[in-house]
N, C-alpha and C positions, 0 to 999 in steps of 0.2 A: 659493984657486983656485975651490972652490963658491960664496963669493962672488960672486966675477967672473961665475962664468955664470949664478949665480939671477941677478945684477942686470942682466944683456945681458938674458936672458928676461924680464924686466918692464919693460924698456925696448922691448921690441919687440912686447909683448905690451898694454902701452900707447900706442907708433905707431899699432899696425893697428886697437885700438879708436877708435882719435881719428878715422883713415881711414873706417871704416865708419860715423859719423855723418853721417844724409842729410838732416839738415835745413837746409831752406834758410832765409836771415834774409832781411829784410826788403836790407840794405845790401849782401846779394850780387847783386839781380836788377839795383841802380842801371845806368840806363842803356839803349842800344839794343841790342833781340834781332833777331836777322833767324831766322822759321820757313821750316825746309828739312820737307820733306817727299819721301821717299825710299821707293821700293818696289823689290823686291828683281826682281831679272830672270828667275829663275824661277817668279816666282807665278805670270804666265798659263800660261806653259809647263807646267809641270807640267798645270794645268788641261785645257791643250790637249793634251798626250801621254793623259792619261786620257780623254779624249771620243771615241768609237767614229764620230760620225755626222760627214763632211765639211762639210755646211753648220754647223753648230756649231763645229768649230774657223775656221771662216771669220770668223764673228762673234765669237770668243772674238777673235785676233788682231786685228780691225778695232776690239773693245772697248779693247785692250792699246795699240796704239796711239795712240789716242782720248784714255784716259785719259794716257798721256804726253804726248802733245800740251797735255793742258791745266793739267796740273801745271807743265809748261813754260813759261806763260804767266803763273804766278799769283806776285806777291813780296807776302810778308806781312811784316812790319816791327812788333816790339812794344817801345814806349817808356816803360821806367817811371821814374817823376819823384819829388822827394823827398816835393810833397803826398800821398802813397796815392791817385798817379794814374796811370793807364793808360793811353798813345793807342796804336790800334794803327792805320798805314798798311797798305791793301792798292792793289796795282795787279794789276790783270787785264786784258789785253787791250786794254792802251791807255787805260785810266781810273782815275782818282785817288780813293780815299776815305778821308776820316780819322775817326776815331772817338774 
């Protein structure tokens, strides 16, 4: 029975090590990434709750918005190929660029 459970415990105790290895190879990136970009919805708020002067959370909120607004606009696109090559697509606002 001690058996059993030393060998469950190195079996699981060699799982979670296997798990917590972050490295990345070269043959996991193969292929297209789409970059999201994501900001959390209390960052200005917070900002805005702690600012005492009204024109200031004025402009905080027209910032918040602003910057949504153009995170919204933006698709970034990264294509890695078998050469040790890299394209990455961006579109913004209606225009194409590759790199």
């Amino acid at each position: 029975m001690n058996k059993l459970i030393i060998l469950f415990g190195l079996l699981i105790g060699f799982q979670s090590a296997e798990a917590q290895n972050g490295r990345v190879r070269e043959r996991d990136l193969e292929g297209v990434w789409k970059m999201k970009i994501s900001l959390d919805e209390d960052v200005f708020e917070q900002e805005i709750s702690d600012e005492d002067n009204a024109f200031a959370r004025l402009i905080l909120r027209a910032t918040g918005n602003l910057v949504e607004g153009i995170l919204d606009e933006i698709d970034i696109e990264l294509e890695f190929r078998d050469n040790h090559e890299c394209r990455i697509y961006v579109s913004a606002f209606g225009e194409e660029e590759v790199e």
